[in-house]
N, C-alpha and C positions, 0 to 999 in steps of 0.2 A: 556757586561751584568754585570748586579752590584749582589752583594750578601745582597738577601731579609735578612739572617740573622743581617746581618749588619748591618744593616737600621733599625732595629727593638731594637736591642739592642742601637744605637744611632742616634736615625733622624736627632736629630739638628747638630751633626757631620756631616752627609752626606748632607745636606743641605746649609752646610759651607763651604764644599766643593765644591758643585755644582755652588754655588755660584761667586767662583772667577771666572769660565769659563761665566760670566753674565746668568749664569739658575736663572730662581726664582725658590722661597724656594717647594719641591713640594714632601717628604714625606710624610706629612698627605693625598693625594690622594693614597699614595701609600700602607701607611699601612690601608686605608680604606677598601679599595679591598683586599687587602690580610686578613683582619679580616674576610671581608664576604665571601671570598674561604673557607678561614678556619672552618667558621661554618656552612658552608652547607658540607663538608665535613664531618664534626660530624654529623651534623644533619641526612645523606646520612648511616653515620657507626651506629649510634642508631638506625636507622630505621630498618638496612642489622640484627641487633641482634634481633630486636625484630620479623621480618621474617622469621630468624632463629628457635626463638623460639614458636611461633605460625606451623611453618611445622612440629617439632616435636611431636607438639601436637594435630593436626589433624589426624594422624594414630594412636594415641592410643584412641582419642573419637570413631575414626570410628570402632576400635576393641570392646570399649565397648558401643557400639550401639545407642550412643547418636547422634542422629541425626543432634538434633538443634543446639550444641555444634560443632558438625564436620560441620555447613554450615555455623557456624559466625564464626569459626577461617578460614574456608578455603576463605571467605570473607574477610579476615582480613590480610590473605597472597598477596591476589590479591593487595589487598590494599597498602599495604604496598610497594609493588612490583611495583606499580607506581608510591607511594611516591618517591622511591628510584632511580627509572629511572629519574625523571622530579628534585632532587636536584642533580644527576650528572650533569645531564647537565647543571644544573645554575652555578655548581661547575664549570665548564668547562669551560664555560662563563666568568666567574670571572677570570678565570686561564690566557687564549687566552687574555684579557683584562689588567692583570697586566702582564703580560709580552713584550705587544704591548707597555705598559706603559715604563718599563725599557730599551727595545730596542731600544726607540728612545733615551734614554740620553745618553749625552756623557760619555768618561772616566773621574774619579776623577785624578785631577793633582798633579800631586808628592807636598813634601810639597816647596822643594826647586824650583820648579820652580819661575818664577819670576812672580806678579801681573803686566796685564796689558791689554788693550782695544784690539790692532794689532799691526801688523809689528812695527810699531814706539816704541811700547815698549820693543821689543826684546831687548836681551843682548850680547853684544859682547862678546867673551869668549879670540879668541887671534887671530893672524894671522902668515898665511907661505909666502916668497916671497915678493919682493920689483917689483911692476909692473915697464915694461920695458921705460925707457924715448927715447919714438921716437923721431926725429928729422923732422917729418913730420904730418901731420894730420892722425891720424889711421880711418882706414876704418871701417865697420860693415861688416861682413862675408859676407852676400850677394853681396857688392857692389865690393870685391875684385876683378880684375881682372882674377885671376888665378882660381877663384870661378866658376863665371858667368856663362859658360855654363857648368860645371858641378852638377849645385844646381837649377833647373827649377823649380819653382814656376806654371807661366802660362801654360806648359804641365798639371801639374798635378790638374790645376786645371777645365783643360778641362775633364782629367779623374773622378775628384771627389768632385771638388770644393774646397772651403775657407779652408786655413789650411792642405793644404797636400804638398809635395814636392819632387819630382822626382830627386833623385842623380844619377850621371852618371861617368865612367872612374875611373879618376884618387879620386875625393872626396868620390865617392862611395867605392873604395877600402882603403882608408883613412878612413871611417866610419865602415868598419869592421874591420880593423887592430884595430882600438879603443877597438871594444868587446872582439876581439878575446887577444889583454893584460890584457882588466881587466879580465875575465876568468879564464886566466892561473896564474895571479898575488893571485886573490884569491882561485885559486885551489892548489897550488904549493908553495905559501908562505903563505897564511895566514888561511891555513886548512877545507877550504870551501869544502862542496862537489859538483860536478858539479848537475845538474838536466836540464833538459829539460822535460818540462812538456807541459799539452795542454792549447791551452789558451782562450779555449769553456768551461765553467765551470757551474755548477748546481748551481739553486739558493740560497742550502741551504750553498754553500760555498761562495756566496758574503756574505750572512747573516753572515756565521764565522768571517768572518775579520772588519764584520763591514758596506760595502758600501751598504747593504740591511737593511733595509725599508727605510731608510732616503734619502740615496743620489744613487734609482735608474736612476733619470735623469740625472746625470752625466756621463753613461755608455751606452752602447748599448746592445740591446739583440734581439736574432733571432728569426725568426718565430716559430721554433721548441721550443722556453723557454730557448738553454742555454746564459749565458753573455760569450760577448769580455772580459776578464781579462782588469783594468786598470794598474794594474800591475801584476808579477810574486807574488807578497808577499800574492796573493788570493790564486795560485795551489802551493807555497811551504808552508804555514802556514798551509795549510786545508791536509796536507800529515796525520798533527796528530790526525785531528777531529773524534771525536768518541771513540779514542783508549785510555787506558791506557797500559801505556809503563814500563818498570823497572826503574828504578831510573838510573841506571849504564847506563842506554840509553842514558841520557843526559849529555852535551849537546847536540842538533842536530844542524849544520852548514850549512845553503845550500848555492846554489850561481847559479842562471841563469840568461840565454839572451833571453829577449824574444820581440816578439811585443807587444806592450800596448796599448790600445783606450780609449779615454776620450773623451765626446761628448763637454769638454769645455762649460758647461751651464754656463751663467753670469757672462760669460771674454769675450763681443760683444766689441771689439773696445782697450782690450788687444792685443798687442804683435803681428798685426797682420803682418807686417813684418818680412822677416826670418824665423829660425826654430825653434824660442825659444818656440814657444806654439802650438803645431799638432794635428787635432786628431788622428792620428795614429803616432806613434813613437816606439824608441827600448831602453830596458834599461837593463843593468844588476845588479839583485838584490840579496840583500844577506837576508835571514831570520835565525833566530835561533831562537829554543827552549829550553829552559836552567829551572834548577830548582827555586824556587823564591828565593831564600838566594842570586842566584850567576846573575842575570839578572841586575841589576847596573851597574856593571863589566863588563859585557856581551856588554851590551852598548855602553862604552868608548872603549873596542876592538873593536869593527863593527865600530865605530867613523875612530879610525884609522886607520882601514882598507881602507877606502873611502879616508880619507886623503892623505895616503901614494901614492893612486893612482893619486892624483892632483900634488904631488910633485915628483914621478916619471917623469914626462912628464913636469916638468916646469912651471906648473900655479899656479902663485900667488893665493890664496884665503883668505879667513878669517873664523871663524865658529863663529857661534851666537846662545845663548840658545832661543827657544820662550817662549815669557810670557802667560799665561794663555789663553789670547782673539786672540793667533793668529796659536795655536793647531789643527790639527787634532781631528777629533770624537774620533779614537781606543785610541790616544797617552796618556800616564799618562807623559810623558815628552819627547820634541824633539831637538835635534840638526841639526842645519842647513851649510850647504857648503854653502857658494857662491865663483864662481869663479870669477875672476878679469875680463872684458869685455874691452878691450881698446877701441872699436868701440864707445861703450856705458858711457864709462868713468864711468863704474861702477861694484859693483859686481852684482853678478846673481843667484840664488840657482841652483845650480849642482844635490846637495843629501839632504835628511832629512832620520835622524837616527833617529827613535822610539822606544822606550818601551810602551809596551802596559798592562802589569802585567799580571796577570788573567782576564782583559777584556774579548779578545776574545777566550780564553778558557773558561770562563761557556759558551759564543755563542756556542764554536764547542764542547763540554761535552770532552775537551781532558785532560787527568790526567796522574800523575804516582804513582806508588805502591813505597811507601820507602823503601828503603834497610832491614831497623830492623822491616819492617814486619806493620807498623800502616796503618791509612788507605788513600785511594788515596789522593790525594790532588793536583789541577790543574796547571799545568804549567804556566811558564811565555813565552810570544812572543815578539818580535823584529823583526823589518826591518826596511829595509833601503839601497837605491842608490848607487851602489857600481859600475859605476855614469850611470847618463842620458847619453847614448849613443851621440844624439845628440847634448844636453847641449856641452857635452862635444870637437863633434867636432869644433862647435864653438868657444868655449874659447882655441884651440891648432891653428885653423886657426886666428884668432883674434889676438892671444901673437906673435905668430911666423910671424906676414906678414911682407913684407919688402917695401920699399919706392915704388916700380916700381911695385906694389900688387904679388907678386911672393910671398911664403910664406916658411918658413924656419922649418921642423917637428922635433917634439922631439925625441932625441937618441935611447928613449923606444921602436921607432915601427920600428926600423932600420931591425927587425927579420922579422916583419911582412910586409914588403914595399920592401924585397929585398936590402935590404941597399940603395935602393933610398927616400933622406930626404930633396928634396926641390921640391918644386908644382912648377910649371914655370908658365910664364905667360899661355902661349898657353895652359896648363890645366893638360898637361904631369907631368908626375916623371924621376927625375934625381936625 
């Protein structure tokens, strides 16, 4: 949500801003509406004074016995009294209407980000890892031997249809040894708090983060009204909606694993091989809430957070900044993982790290109280993939397969697998 002040005191700023994300120019709608809230709101308080003073003045006519006097003022209350009801509600109108207005635009983009249309304009920023030179033609995860009956596609799509996938044994335990590292990695090294949360959530919290009104067809929601979470960063970001916190609160770090559902709208013919694109998947996310001075910062630490967990486990990646046209609605700026795919001979986005500013804090009215006592002032939010669970096992089954599709796991899950670190053909761990 944008700040109407803002906009008032510079349209053509905020305009110029909107712009780089391809919006047209669309303050003068906005401060139209908000003039005419504004003056039926006056209109509504002159009115509520002169009601005022008209009631007072009906009990002293009637004391002194002026009849005509006490049946035009008490006319004149009535009066007025429906004046007042019929410009609230036009007030109201106007309100419900510039805000429906705001809602749907995106965030304003930091200034550093870079200009651009999509993906092709993104910016490289650097890379970890020098991918592996096989001596054989690399596979794509699914096609691996040691894969194949552990990663069923057509079970699951008897149970659910297009885009689901039924893990079993040995991959299946191999895809939670993944959550269960990054987890402990970001709970134990890098100061996260753990959370498990629900991932049935009220509508007024997609609205917080942003995936409400604009993009509810991307999601799912149940008979009853609540949404499937498409990620965690809905039930950890919305922990602070409503509240004002102390200052000394912040920062807040969190960190879960959860299921996510995305209904995949207008990706018909994306990705549909493999796990790279589900609608249901697991991810673990990290959010934080930080004050505005220190959310930049805040950033680049969540950045590496994510990263350390690519190079823990041995997957080459790169990171790339996006340029304006290839953003997120919440993000005022994002960074991107991709991991190295040798199947695919390419990278892949793993994570996107977010700032969001005070976007979705005026959504969820979440604040804190300064230390030296001034007045609230809304927090900054972040998140971001701290990684795709499955992304992930991909890019560790893909780096590590070997000629004969046996696959070779990284040392990081040696805790979690038992110190068994090679898939065999047959599907087993050794």
């Amino acid at each position: 949500m944008h700040d109407i002040r803002a906009i008032r005191e510079n349209p053509a700023a905020f305009d110029a801003a909107l712009s780089r994300r391809g919006s047209a120019p669309v303050s003068s709608d906005i401060l139209a509406l908000d003039e005419a809230r504004r003056g039926k709101i006056l209109a509504a308080e002159t009115a509520q004074a002169e009601q005022n003073k008209a009631s007072k003045e009906v009990g002293a006519a009637k004391a002194r016995g002026d009849e005509a006097e006490f049946e035009r003022l008490r006319a004149l209350v009535a009066e007025k009294k429906a004046e007042i009801a019929a410009m609230q509600a036009e007030a109201k109108e106007l309100d419900t209407q510039l805000t429906d207005l705001l809602a749907g635009l995106p965030n304003l983009p930091a200034e550093d980000v870079p200009q651009g249309a999509d993906e092709a304009d993104n910016v490289e920023l650097h890379r970890w890892g020098t991918p592996r030179q096989m001596d054989f033609a690399p596979k794509e995860h699914f096609d691996l031997a040691s894969v194949q009956d552990g990663m069923d596609f057509e079970t699951a799509a008897k149970l659910s249809g297009a885009r689901f996938v039924l893990l079993s044994g040995a991959v299946a335990r191999i895809h939670r040894a993944l959550a269960q590292f990054m987890l402990d990695t970001h709970g134990e090294q890098n100061g996260l708090t753990e959370v498990n949360g629900p991932v049935l959530v009220l509508s007024e919290m997609m609205y917080g983060t942003g995936q409400l009104p604009k993009f509810g067809e991307d999601s799912y929601q149940t008979r009853e009204g609540w949404w499937l979470i498409p990620t965690s960063e809905v039930s950890l970001t919305n922990i602070v909606n409503g509240s004002t916190i102390a200052e000394d609160y912040l920062p807040r770090r969190y960190t879960a694993h959860s299921l996510c559902f995305r209904s995949e709208a207008g990706s018909a013919g994306k990705d549909t091989r493999g796990m790279l694109r589900q609608h249901q998947f697991e991810k673990v996310e990290m959010v934080s809430v930080t004050h505005p001075d220190h959310s930049d910062a805040e950033q680049k630490r969540m950045l590496r957070c994510a990263e350390g967990i690519l190079e823990a486990l041995g997957i080459p990646y790169r990171t790339i900044v996006l340029c304006t046209g290839d953003m997120g609605f919440g993000a005022r700026r994002t960074y991107d993982i991709e991991a190295w795919l040798p199947g695919q001979n390419t990278y892949r986005e793993i994570s996107s790290v977010s700032t969001c500013g005070d976007f979705q804090a005026r959504r969820m009215n979440a604040r804190f109280k300064p230390a030296d006592g001034g007045k609230p002032q809304f927090v900054h939010t972040l998140n971001g993939s701290g990684l795709a669970v499955g992304r992930c096992l991909i890019a560790v089954l893909e780096n590590g397969q070997n000629a004969d599709g046996s696959v070779t796991l990284p040392q990081a899950l040696a805790p979690y697998l038992g110190g068994k670190l090679t898939l065999n053909t047959d599907g087993t761990l050794s």
